[in-house]
N, CA, C and O atoms as a MOPAC input file, in Angstrom:
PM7 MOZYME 1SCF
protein

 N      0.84200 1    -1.18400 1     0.00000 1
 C      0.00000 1     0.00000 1     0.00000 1
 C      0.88900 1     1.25000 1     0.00000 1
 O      1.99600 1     1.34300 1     0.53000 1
 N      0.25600 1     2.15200 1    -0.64900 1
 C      1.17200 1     3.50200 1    -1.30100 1
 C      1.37200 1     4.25700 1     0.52700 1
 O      0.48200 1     4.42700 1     1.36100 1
 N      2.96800 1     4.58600 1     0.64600 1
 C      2.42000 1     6.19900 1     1.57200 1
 C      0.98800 1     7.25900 1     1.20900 1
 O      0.49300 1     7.37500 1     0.08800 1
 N      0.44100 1     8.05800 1     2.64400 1
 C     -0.40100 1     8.70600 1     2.31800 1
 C      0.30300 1     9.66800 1     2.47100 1
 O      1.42900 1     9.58000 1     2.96000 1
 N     -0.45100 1    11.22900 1     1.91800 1
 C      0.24100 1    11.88400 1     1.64000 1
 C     -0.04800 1    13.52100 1     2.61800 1
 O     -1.23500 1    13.83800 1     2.54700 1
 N      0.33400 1    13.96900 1     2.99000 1
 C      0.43000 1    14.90500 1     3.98000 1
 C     -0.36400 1    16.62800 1     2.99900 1
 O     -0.04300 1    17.03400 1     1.88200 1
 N     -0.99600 1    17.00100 1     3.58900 1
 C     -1.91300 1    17.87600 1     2.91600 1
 C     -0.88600 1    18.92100 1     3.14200 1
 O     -0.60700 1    19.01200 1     4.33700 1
 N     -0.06600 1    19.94800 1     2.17900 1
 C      0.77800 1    20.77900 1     2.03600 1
 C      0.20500 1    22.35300 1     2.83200 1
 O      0.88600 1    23.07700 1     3.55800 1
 N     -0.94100 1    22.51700 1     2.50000 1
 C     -1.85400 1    23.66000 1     2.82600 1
 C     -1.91100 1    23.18800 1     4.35900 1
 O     -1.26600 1    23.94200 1     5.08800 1
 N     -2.47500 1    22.21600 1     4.95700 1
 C     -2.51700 1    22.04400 1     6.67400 1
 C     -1.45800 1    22.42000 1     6.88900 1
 O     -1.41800 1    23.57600 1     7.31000 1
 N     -0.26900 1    21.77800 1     6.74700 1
 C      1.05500 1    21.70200 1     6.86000 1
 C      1.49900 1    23.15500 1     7.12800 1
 O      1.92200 1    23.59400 1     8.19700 1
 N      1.34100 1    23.77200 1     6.05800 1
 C      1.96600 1    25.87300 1     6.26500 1
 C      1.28100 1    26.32600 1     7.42500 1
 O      1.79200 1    26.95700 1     8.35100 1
 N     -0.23900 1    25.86800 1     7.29300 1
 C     -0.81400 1    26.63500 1     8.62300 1
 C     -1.18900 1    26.35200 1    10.09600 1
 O     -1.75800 1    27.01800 1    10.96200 1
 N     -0.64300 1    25.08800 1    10.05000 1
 C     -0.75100 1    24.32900 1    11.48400 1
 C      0.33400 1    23.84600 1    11.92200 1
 O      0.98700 1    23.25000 1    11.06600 1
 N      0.91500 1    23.89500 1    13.28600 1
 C      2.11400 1    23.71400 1    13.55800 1
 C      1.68300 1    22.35300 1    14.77300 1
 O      0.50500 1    22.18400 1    15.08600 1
 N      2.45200 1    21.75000 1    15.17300 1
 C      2.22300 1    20.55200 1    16.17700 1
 C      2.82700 1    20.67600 1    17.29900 1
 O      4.02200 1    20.97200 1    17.28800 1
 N      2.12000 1    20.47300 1    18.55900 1
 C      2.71700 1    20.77700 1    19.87600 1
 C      3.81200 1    19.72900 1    19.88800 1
 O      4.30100 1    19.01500 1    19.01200 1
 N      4.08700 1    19.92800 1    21.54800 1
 C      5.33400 1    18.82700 1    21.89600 1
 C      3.89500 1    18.30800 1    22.23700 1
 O      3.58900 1    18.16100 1    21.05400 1
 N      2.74000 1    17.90400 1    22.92000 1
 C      1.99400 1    17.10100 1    23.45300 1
 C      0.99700 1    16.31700 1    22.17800 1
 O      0.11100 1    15.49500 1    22.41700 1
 N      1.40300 1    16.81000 1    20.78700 1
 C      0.53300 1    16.51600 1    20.05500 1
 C     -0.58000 1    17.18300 1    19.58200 1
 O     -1.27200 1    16.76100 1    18.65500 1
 N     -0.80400 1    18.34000 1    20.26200 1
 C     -1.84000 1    18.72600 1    19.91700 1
 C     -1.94100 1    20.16200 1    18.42700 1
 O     -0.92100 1    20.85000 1    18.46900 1
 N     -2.75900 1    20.53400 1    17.48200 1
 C     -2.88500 1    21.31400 1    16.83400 1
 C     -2.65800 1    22.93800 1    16.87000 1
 O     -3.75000 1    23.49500 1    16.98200 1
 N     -1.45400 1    23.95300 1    16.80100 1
 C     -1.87100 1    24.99300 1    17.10100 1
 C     -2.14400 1    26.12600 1    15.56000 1
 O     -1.48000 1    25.89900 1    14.54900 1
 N     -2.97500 1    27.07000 1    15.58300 1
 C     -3.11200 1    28.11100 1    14.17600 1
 C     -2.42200 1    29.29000 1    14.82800 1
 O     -1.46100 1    29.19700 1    15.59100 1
 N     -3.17600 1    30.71600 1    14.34100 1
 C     -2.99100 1    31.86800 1    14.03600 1
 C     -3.96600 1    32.30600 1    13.77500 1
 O     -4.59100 1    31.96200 1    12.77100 1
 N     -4.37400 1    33.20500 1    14.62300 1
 C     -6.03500 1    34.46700 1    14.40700 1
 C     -6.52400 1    34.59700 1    13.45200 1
 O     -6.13300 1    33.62700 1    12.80400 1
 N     -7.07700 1    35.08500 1    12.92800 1
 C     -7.58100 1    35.15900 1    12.09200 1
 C     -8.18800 1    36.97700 1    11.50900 1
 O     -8.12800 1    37.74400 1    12.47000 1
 N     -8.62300 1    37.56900 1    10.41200 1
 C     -8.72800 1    39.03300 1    10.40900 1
 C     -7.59900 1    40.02500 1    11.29300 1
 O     -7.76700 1    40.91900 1    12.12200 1
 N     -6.32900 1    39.37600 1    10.66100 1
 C     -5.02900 1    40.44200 1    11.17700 1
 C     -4.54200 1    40.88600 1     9.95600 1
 O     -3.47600 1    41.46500 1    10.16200 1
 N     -4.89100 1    40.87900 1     8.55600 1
 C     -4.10300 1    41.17200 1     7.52800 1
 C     -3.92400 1    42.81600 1     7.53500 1
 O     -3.06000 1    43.41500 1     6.89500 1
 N     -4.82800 1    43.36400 1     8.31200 1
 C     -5.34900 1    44.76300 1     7.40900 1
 C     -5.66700 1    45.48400 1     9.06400 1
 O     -5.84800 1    44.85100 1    10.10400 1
 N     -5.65500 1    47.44100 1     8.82600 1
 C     -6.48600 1    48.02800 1     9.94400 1
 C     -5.56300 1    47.45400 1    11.14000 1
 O     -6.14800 1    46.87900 1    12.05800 1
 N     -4.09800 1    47.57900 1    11.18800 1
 C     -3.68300 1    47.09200 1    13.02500 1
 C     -2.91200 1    48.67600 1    13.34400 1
 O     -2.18300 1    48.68200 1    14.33600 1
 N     -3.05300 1    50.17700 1    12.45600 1
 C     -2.76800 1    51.01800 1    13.10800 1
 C     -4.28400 1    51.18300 1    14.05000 1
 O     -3.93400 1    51.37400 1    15.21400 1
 N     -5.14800 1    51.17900 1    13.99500 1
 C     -6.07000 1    50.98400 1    14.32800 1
 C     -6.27600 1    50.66600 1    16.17900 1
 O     -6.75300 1    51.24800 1    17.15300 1
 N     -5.56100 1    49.33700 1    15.85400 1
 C     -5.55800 1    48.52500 1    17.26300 1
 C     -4.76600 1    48.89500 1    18.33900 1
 O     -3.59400 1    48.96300 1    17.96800 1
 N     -4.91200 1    49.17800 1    19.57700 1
 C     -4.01700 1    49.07800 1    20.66700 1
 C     -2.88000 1    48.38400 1    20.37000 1
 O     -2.57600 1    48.06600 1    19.22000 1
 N     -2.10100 1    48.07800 1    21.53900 1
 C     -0.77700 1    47.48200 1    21.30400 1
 C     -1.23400 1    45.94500 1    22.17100 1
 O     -0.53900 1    44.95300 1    21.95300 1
 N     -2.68000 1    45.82300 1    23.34700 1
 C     -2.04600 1    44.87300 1    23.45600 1
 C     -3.10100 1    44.62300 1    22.75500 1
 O     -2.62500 1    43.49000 1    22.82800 1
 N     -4.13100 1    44.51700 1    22.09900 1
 C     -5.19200 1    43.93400 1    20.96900 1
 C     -4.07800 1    43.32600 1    19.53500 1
 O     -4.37600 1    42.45000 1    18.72300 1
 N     -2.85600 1    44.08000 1    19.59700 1
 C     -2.14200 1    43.47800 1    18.71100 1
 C     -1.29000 1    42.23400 1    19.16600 1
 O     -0.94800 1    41.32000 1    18.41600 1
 N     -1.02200 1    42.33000 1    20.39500 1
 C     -0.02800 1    41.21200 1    21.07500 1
 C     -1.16900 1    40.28400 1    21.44900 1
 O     -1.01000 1    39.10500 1    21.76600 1
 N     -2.05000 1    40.76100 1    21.40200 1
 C     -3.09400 1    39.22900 1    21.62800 1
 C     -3.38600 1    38.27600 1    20.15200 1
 O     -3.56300 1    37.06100 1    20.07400 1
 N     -3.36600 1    39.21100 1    19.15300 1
 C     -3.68900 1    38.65100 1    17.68300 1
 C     -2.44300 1    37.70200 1    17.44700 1
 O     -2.53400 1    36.71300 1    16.72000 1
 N     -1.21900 1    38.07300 1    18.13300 1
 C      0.26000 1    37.68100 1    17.66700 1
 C      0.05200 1    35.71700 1    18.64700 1
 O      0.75100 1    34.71200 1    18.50800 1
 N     -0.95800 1    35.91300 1    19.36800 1
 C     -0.85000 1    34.30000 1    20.13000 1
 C     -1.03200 1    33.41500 1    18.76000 1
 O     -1.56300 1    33.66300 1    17.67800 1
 N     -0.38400 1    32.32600 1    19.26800 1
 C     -1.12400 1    31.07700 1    19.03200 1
 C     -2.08800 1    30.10800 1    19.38300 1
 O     -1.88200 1    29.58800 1    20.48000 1
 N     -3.34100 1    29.61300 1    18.60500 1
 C     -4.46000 1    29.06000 1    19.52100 1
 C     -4.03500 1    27.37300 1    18.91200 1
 O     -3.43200 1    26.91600 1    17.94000 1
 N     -4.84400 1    26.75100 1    20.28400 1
 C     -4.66800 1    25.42800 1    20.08400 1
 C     -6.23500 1    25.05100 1    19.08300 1
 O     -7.20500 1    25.80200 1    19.18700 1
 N     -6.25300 1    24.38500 1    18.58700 1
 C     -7.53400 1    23.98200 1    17.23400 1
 C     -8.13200 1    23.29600 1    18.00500 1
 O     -7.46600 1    22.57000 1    18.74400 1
 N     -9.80000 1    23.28400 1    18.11500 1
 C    -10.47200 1    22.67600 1    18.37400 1
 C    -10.66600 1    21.18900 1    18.36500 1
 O     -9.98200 1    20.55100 1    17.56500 1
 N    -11.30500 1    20.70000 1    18.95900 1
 C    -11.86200 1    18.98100 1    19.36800 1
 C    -11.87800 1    18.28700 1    17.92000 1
 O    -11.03400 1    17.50200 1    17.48900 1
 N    -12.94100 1    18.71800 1    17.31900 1
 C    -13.23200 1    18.31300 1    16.29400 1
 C    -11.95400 1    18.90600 1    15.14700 1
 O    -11.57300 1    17.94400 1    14.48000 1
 N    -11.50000 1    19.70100 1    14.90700 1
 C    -10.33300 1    20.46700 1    14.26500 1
 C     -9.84300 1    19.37800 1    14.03800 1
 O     -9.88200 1    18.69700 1    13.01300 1
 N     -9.09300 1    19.09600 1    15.56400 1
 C     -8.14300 1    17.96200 1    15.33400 1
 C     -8.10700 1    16.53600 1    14.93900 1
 O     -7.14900 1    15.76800 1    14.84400 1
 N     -9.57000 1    16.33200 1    14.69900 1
 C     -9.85500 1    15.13500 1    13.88300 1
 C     -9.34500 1    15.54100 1    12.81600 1
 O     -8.17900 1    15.22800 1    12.57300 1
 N    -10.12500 1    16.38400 1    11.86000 1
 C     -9.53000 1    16.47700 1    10.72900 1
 C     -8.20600 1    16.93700 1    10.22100 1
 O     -8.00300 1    16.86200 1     9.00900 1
 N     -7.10600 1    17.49400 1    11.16500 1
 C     -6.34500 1    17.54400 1    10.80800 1
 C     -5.54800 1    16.19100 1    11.08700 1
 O     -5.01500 1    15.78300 1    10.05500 1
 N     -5.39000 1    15.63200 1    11.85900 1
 C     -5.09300 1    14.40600 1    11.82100 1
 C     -5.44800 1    13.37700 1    10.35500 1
 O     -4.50700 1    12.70200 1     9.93800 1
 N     -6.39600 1    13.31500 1     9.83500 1
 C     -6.54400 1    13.24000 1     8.27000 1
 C     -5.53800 1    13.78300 1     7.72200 1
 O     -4.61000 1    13.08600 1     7.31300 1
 N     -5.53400 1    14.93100 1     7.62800 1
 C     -4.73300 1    15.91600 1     6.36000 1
 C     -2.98600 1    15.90600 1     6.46900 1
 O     -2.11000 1    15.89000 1     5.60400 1
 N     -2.94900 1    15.92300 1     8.13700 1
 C     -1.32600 1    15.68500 1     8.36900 1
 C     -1.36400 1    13.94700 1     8.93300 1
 O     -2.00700 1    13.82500 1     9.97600 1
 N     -0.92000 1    12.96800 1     8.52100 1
 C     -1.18600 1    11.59900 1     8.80600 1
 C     -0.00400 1    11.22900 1     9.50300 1
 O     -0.12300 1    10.19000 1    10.15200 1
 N      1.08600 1    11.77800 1     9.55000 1
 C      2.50900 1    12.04700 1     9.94800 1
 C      3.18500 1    12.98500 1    11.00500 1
 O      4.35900 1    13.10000 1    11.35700 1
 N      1.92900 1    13.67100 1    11.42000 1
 C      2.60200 1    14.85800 1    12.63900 1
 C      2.69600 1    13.72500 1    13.76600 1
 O      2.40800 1    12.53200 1    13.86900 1
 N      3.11300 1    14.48200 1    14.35600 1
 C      3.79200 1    13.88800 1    15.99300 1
 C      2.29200 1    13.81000 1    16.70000 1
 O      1.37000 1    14.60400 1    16.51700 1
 N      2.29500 1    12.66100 1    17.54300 1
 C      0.96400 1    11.91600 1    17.83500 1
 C      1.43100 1    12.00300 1    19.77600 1
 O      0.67200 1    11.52100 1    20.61600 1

């Protein structure tokens, strides 16, 4: 049976804990951050861990991240 193959697009935008788990990046930060306070900007700059269900499917898409 062939290797499966690791979804390139998950891959750029999801990074993998040391515990395994899924983390992203906010979302609506491209544009408008003279706008924002400084710490409304240092809060956009976190990383969030992906949801319950998220991580089903990324587990699909990355078949190879650290478990």
């Amino acid at each position: 049976m062939p290797k499966m193959k690791t979804h390139r697009g998950a891959a750029a935008r999801f990074k993998v804990t040391g515990g395994g788990k899924f983390t992203r990046r906010k979302g609506n930060i491209s544009h408008n951050k003279t706008r924002m306070s400084k710490a409304a900007l240092g809060a956009i700059d976190e990383m969030m861990v992906v949801s319950k269900p998220g991580q089903r499917l990324l587990r699909k898409l990355m078949p190879y991240a650290k478990r």
